[in-house]
C-alpha positions in Angstrom: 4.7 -24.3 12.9 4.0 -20.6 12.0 5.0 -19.4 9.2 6.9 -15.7 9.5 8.7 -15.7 6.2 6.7 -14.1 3.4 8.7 -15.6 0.5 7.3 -18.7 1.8 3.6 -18.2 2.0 1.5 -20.1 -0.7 -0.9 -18.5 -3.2 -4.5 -18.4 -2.2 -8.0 -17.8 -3.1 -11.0 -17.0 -2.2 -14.2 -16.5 -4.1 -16.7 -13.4 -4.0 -20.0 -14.2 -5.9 -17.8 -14.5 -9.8 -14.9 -13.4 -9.1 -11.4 -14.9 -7.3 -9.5 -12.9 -4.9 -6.0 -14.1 -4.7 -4.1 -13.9 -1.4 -1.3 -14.7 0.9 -1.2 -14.8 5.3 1.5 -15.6 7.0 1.9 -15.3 11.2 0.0 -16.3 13.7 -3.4 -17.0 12.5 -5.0 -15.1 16.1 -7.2 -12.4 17.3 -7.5 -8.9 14.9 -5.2 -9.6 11.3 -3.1 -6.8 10.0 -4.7 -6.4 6.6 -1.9 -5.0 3.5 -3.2 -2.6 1.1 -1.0 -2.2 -2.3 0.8 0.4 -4.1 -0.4 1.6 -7.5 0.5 -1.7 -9.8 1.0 -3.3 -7.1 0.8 -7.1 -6.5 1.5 -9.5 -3.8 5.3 -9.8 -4.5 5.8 -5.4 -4.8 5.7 -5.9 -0.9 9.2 -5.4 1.1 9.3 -9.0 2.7 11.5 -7.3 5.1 7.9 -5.1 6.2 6.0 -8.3 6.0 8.4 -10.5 7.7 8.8 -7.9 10.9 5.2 -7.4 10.8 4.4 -11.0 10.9 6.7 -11.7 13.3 4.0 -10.9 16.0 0.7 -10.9 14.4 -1.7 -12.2 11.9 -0.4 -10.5 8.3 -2.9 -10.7 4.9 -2.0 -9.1 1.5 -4.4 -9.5 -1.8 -4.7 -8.5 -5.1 -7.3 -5.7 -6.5 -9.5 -7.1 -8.4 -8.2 -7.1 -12.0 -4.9 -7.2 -10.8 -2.2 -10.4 -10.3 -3.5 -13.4 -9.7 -7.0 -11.8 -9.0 -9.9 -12.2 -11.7 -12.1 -9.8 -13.0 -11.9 -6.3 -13.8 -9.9 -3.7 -12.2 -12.3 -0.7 -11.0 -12.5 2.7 -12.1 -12.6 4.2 -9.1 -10.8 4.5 -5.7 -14.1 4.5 -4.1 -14.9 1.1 -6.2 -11.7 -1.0 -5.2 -12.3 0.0 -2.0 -15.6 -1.7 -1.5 -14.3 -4.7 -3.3 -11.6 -4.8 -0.7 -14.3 -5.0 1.8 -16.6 -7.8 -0.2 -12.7 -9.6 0.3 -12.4 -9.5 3.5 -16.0 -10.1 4.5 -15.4 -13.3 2.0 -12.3 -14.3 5.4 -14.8 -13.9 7.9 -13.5 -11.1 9.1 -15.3 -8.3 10.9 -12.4 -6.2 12.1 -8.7 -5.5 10.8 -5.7 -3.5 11.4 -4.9 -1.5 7.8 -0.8 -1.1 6.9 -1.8 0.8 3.6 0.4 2.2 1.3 0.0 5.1 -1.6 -3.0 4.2 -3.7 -3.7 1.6 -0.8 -3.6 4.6 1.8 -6.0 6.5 -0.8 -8.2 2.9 -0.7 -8.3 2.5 3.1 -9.5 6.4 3.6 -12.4 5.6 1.1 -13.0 1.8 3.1 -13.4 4.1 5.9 -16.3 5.8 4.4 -18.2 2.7 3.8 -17.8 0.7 6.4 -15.8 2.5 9.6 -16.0 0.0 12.2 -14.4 -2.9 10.4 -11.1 -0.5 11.0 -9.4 -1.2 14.6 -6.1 0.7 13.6 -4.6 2.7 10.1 -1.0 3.1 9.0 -1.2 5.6 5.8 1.9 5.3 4.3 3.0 7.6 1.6 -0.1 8.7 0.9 -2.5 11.9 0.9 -6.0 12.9 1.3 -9.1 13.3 -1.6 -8.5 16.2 -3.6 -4.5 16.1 -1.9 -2.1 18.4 -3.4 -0.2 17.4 -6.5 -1.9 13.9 -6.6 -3.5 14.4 -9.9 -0.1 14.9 -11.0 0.7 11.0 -10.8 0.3 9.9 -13.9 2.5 12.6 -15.6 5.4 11.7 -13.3 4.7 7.9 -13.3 5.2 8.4 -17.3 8.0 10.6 -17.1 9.7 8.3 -14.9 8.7 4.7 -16.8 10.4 6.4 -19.9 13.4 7.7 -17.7 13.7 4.0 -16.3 13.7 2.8 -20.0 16.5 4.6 -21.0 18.7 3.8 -17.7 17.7 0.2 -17.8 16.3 0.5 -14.3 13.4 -0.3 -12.6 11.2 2.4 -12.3 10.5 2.4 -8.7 14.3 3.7 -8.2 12.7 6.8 -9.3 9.2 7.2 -8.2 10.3 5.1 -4.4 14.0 6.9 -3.3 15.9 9.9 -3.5 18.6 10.4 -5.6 20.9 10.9 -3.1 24.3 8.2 -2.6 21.8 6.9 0.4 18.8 7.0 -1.5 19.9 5.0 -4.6 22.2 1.9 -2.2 18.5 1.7 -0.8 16.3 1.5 -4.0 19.1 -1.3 -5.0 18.7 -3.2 -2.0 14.8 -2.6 -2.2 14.8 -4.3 -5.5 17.2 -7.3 -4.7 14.8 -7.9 -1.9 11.9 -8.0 -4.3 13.1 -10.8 -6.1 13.6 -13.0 -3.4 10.9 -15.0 -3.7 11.9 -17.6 -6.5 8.7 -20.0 -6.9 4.8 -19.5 -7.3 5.5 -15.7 -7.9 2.5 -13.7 -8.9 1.7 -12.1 -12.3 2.5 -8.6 -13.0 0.2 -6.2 -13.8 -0.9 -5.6 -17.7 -0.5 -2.5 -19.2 -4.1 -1.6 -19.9 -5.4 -2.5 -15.9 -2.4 0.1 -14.9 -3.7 3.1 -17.0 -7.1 2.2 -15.2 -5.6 2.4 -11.9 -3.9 5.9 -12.9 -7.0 7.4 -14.3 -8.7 6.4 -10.7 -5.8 8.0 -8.8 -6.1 11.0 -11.0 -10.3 11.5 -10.6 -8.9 11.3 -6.8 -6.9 13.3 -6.8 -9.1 16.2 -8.5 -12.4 15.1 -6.4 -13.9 16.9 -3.8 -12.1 17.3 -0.8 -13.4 14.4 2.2 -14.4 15.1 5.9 -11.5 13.6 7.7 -12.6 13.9 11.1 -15.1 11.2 10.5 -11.8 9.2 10.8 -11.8 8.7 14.9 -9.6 5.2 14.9 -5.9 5.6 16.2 -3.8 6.4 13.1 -0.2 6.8 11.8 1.3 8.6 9.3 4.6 7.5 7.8 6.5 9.4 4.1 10.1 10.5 3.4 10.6 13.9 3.1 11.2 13.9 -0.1 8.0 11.8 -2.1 7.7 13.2 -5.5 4.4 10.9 -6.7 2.4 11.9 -3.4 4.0 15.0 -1.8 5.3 15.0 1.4 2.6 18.2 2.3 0.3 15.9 2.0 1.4 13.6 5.0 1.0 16.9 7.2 -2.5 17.6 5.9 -3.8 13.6 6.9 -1.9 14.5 10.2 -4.1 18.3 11.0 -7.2 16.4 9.8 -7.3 13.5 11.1 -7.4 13.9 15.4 -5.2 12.3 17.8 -2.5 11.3 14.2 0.5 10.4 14.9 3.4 11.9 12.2 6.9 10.3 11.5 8.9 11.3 8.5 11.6 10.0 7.8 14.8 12.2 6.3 16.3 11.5 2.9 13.7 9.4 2.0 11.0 9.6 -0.8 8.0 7.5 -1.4 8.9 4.6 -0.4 10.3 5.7 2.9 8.8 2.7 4.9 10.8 0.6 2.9 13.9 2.5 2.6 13.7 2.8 6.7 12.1 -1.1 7.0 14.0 -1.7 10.3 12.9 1.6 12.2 9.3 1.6 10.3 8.5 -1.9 11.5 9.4 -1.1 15.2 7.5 1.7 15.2 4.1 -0.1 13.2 4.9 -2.8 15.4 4.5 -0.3 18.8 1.5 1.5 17.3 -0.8 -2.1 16.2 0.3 -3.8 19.2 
């Protein structure tokens, strides 16, 4: 029997010369998978099994851990450009030799420098709250991530209320239900991310953020763009910018909404993923 339910998928690994990649799939294990890429701190259980679920529903669904990260071994990379081509060495380790992306933030960043590398191995790209190289405000990231981790100290909250919704009466029903859904998954739950491997990751988001700006229209696979209007850690401008630069984009933003839009709008954002991989 297929398994469509992500709370349920087992913890697994693969290994890449020294180090372990740690992984889940779930769905029917047939023709091109729909490879997830993470969120800054990200691990496997930061993903909306609500997005994973719907996803999974009609095709083959993988999610891993950076190296350094979760369940993963080794160290994590100092650049965007570097976890990139370990995402690759992972998903060479599967055999596989072309893949759907559903990337979000840092994981949209990730895919865009995967498609550098190694274009072909792309069939079709969701960027999801996320901007180009050199994007506006993105070096700005870790100052708001701090801001925010200190704010969500003092509230008692989970910081994602702040960086992921809106602060509207909508915005902060979704964050809560965001958050219950999180925790779902009782047993075999990975490990969280350590401090030290998180400032990493923010000093790589912030060198991408003040890099050179990349030649998008090397990107020629069918893509889709999905923020809120309203994402404070990767502005919203940004979304438009992937949109004029890449050709033949497609553009939905969805209103009162902030980063984590996809998640916030999981019902309408998995309908319309599901309509643009299929």
């Amino acid at each position: 029997m297929v398994n469509t339910q992500y709370i349920k998928a087992p913890n697994l690994s693969v290994q890449v010369g020294e180090e372990t990649y740690a992984y889940r799939e779930l769905g029917k294990r047939d023709g091109i998978p729909v490879v997830f890429f993470v969120h800054l701190a990200g691990t496997l259980d930061n993903w909306d099994p609500r997005v994973i679920d719907g996803i999974a529903k009609k095709r083959w669904v993988i999610t891993f851990d950076n190296l350094g990260i979760g369940l993963s071994s080794g160290k994590v990379p100092e650049s965007i450009h570097q976890m990139a081509a370990d995402a690759l060495h992972f998903v060479h380790a599967l055999g596989i030799d072309k893949m759907d992306v559903l990337s979000f933030s840092m994981g949209g960043m990730i895919a865009q420098e995967l498609m550098t590398i190694e274009p072909n191995i792309v069939n079709r790209l969701i960027l999801a709250g996320t901007g180009p190289r050199g994007g506006s405000g993105i070096e700005n990231v870790t100052k708001l991530s701090d801001r925010d981790t200190v704010r969500a100290l003092l509230t008692l909250k989970d910081v994602k209320t702040y960086l992921f919704f809106t602060r509207t009466k909508n915005g902060k029903q979704k964050a809560k239900e965001f958050l219950l859904r999180l925790k779902e998954r009782q047993e075999d739950r990975d490990k969280s991310i350590s401090l030290k491997a998180y400032r990493i990751q923010l000093k790589a988001i912030t060198k991408w953020g003040l890099a050179e700006s990349a030649d998008l229209s090397k990107i020629n696979v069918p893509t889709l763009i999905v923020n809120g209007d309203d994402d404070r850690m990767v502005p919203t401008i940004n979304s438009y910018n992937l949109n004029k630069r890449i050709s033949g984009s497609q553009i939905i933003i969805y209103n009162d909404a902030g980063h984590g839009g996809i998640f916030q709008n999981h019902e309408a954002f998995v309908k319309t993923a599901l309509e643009f991989l299929l």
